[in-house]
PADOMI-946019 format. One record per atom (N, C-alpha, C): x, y, z; residue number from 1; residue in one letter; atom name. Coordinates in Angstrom, 2 decimals. Layout:
N
{xx:X | yy:Y | zz:Z | n:NUM | res:A | atom:CA}
...
% end
This chain:
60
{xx:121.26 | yy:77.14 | zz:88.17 | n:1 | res:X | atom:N}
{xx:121.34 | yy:78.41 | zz:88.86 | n:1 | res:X | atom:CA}
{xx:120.13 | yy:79.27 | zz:88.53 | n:1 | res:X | atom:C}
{xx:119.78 | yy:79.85 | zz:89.89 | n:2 | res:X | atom:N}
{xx:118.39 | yy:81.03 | zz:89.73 | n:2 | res:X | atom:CA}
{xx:118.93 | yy:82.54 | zz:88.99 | n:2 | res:X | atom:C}
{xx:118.36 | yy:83.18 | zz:88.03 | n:3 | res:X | atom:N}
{xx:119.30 | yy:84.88 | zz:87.77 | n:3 | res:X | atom:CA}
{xx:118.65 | yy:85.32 | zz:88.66 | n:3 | res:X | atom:C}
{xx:119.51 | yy:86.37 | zz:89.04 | n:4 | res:X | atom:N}
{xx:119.37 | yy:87.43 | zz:90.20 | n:4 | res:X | atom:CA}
{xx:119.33 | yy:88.61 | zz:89.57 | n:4 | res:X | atom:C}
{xx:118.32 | yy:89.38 | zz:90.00 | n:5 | res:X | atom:N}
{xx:118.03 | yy:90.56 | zz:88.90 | n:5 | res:X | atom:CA}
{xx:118.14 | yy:92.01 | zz:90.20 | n:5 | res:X | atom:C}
{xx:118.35 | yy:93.22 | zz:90.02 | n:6 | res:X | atom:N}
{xx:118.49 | yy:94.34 | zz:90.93 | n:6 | res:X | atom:CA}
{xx:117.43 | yy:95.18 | zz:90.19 | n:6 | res:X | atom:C}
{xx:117.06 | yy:95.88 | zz:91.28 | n:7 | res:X | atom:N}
{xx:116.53 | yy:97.64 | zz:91.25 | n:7 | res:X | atom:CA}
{xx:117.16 | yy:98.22 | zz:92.43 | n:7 | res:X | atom:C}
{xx:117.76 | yy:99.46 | zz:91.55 | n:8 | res:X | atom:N}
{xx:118.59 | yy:100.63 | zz:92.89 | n:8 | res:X | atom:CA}
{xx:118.21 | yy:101.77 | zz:92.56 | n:8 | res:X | atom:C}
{xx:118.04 | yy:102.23 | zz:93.88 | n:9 | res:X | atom:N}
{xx:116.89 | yy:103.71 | zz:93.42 | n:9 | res:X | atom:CA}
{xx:118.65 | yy:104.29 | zz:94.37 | n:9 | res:X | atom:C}
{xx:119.13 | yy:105.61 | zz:93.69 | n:10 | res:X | atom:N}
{xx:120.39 | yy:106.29 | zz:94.68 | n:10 | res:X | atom:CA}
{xx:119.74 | yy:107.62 | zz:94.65 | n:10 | res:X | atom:C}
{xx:119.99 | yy:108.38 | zz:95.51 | n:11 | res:X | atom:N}
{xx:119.98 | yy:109.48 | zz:96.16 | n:11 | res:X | atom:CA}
{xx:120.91 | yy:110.05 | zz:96.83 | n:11 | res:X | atom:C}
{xx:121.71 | yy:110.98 | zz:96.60 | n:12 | res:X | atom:N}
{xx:122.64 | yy:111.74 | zz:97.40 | n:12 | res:X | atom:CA}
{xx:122.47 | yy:113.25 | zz:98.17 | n:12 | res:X | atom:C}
{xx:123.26 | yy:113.55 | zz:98.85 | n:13 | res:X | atom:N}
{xx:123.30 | yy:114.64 | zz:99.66 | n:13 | res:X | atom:CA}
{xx:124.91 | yy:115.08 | zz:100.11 | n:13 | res:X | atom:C}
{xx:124.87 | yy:116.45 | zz:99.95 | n:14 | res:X | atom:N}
{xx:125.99 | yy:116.79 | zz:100.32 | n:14 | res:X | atom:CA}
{xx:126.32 | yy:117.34 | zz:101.56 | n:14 | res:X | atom:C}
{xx:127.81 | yy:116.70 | zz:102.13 | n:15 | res:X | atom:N}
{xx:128.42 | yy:116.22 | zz:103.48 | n:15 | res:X | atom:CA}
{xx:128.13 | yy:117.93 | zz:103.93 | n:15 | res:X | atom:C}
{xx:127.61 | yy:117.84 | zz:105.40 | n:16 | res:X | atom:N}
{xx:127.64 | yy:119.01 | zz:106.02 | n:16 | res:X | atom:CA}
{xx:125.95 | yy:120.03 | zz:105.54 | n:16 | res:X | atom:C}
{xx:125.46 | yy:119.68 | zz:104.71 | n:17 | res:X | atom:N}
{xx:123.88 | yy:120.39 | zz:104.60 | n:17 | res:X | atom:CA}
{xx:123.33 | yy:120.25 | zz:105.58 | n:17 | res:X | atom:C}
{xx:122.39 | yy:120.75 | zz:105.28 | n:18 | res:X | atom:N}
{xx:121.14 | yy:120.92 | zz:106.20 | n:18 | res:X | atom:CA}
{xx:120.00 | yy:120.22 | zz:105.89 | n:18 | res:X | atom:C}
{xx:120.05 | yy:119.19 | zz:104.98 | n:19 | res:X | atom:N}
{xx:118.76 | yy:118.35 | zz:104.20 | n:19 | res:X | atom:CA}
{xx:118.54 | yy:117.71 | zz:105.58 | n:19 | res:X | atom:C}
{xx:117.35 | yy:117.41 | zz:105.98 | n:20 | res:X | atom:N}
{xx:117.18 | yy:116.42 | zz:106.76 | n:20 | res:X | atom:CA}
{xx:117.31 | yy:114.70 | zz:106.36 | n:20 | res:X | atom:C}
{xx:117.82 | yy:113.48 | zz:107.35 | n:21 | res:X | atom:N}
{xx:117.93 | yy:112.37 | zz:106.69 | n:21 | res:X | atom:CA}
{xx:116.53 | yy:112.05 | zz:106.99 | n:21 | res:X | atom:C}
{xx:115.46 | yy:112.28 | zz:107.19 | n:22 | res:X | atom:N}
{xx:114.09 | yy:111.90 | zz:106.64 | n:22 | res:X | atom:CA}
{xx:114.20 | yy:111.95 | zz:104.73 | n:22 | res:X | atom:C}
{xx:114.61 | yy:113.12 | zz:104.27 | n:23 | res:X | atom:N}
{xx:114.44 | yy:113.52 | zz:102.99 | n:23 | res:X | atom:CA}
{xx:114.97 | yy:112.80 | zz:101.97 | n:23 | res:X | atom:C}
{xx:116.21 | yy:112.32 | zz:102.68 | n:24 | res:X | atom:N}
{xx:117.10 | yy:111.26 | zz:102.08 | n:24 | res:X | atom:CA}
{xx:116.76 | yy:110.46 | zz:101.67 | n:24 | res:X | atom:C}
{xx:116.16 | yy:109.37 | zz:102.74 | n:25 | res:X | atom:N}
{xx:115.66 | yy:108.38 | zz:102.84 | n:25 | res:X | atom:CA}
{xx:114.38 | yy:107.76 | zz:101.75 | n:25 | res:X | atom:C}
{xx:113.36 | yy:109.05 | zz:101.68 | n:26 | res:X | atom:N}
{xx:112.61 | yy:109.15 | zz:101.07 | n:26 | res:X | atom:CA}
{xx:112.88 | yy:109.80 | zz:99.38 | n:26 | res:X | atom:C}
{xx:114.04 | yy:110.30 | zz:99.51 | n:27 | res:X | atom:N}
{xx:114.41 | yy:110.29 | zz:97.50 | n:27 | res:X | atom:CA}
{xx:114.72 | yy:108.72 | zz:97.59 | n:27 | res:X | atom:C}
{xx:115.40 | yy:107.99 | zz:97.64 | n:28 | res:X | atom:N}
{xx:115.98 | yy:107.07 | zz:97.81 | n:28 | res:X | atom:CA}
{xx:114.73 | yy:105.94 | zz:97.77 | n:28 | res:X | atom:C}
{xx:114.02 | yy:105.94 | zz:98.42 | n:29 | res:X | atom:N}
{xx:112.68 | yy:105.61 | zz:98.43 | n:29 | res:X | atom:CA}
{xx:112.16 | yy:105.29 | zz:97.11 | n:29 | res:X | atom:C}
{xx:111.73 | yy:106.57 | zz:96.54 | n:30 | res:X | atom:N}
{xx:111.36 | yy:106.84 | zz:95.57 | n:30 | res:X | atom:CA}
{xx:111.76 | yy:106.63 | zz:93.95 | n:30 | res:X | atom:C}
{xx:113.39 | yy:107.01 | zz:94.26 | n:31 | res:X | atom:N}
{xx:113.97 | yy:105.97 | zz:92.98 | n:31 | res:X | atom:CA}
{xx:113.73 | yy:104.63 | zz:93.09 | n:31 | res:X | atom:C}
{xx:113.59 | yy:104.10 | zz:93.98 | n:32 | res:X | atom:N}
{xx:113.50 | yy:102.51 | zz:94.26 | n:32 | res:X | atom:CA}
{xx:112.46 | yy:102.10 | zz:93.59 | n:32 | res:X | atom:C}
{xx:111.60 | yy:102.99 | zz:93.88 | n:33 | res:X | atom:N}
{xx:110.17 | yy:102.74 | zz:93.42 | n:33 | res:X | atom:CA}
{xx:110.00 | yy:102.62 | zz:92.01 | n:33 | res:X | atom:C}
{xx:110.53 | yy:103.70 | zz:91.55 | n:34 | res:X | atom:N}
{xx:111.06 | yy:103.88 | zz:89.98 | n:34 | res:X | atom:CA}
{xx:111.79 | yy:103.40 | zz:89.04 | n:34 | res:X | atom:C}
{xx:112.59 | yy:102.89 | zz:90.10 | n:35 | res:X | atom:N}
{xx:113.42 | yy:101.29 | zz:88.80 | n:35 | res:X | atom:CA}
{xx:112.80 | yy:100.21 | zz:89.14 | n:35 | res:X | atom:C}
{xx:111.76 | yy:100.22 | zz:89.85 | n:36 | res:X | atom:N}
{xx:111.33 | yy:98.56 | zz:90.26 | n:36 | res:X | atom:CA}
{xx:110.27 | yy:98.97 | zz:88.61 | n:36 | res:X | atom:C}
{xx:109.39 | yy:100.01 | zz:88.91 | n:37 | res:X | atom:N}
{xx:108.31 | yy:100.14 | zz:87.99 | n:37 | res:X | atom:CA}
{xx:109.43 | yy:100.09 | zz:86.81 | n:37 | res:X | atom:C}
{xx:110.18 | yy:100.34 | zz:86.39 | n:38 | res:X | atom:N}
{xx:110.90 | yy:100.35 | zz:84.72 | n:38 | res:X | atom:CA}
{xx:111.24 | yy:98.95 | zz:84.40 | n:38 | res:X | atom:C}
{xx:111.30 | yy:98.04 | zz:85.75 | n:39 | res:X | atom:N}
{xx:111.68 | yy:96.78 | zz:85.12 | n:39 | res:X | atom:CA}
{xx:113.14 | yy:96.46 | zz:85.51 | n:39 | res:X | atom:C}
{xx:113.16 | yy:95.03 | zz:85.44 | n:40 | res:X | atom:N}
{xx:114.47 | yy:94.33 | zz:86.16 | n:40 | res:X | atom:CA}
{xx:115.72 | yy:94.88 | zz:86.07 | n:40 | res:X | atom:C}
{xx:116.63 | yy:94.82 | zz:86.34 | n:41 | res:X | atom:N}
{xx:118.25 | yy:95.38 | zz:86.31 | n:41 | res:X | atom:CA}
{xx:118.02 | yy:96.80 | zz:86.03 | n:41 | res:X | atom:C}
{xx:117.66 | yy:97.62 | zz:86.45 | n:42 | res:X | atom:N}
{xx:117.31 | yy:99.11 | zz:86.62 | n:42 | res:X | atom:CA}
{xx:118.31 | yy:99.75 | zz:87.73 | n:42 | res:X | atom:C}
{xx:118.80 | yy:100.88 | zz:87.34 | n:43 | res:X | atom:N}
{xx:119.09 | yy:101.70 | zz:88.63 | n:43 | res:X | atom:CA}
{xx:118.50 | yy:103.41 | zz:88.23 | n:43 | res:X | atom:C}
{xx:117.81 | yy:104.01 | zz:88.99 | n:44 | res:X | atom:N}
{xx:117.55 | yy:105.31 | zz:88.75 | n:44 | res:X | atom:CA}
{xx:117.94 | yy:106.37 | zz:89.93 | n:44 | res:X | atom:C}
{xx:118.78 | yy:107.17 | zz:89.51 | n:45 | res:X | atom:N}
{xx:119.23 | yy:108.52 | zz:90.20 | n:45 | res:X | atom:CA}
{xx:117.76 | yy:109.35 | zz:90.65 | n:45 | res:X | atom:C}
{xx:117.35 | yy:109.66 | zz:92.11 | n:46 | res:X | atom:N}
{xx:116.67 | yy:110.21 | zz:92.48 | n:46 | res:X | atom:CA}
{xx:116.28 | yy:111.45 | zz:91.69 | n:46 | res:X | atom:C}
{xx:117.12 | yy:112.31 | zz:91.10 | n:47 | res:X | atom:N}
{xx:116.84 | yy:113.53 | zz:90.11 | n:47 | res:X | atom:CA}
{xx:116.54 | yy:113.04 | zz:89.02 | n:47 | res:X | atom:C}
{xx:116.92 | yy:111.91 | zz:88.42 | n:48 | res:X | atom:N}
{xx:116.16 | yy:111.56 | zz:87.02 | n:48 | res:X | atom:CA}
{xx:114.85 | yy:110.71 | zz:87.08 | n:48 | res:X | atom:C}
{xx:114.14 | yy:110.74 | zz:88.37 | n:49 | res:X | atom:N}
{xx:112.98 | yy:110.44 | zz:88.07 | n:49 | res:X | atom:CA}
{xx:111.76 | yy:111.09 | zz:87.10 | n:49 | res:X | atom:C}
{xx:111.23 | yy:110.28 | zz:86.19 | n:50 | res:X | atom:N}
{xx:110.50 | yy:110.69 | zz:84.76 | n:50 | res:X | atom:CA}
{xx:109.11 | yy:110.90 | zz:85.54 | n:50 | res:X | atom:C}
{xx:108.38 | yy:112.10 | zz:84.76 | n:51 | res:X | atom:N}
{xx:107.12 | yy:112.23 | zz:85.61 | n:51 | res:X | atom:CA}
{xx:106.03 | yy:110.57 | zz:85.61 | n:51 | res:X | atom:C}
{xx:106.30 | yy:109.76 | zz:84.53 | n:52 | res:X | atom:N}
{xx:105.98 | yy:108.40 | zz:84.27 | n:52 | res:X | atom:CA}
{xx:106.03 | yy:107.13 | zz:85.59 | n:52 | res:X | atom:C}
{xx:107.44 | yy:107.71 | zz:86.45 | n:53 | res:X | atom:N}
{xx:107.97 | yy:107.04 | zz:87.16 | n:53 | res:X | atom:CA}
{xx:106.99 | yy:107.10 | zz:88.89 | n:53 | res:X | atom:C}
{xx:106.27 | yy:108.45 | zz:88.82 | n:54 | res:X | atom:N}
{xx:106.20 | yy:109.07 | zz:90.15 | n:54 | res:X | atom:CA}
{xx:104.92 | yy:107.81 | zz:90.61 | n:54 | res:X | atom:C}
{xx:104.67 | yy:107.84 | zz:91.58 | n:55 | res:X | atom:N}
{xx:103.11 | yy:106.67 | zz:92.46 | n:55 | res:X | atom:CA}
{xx:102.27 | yy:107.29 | zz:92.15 | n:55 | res:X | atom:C}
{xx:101.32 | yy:107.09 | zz:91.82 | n:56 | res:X | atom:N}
{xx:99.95 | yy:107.49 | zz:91.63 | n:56 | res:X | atom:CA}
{xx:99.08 | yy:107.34 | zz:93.42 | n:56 | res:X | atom:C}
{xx:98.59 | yy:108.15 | zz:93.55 | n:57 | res:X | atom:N}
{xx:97.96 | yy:108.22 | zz:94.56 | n:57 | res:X | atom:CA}
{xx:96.51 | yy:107.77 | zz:94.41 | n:57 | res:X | atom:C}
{xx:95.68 | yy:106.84 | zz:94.94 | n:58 | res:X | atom:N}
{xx:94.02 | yy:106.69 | zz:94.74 | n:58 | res:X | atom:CA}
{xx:93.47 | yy:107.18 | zz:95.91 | n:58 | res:X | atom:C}
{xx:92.31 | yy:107.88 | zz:95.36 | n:59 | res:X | atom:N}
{xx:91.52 | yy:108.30 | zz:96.48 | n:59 | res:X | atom:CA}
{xx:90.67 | yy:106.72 | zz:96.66 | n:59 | res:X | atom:C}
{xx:90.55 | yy:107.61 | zz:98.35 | n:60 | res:X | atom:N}
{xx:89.46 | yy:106.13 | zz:98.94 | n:60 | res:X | atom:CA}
{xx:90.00 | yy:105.66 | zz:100.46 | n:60 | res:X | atom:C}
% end
């Protein structure tokens, strides 16, 4: 047997706001991003992203 390993980036919103689901999508996004970078079997809550966690942007 192969192990099967997860990263889950969650993000929530509460029923009836006004957040747009662009915004959603993109916390959600972003934790993803952030437990992939911490390493295998990770899950990170969109608000506990560590400033460590965020993309680096390169110019060019």
């Amino acid at each position: 047997f192969k192990h099967v390993t997860v990263s889950v980036g969650i993000a929530t919103v509460t029923p009836g706001s006004a957040q747009p689901q662009d915004d959603l999508i993109e916390a959600a996004d972003a934790a993803l991003y952030a437990a992939k970078r911490r390493g295998r079997n990770t899950v990170v809550e969109h608000g506990l992203i560590l400033p460590d966690d965020r993309p680096v942007s390169l110019a060019g």
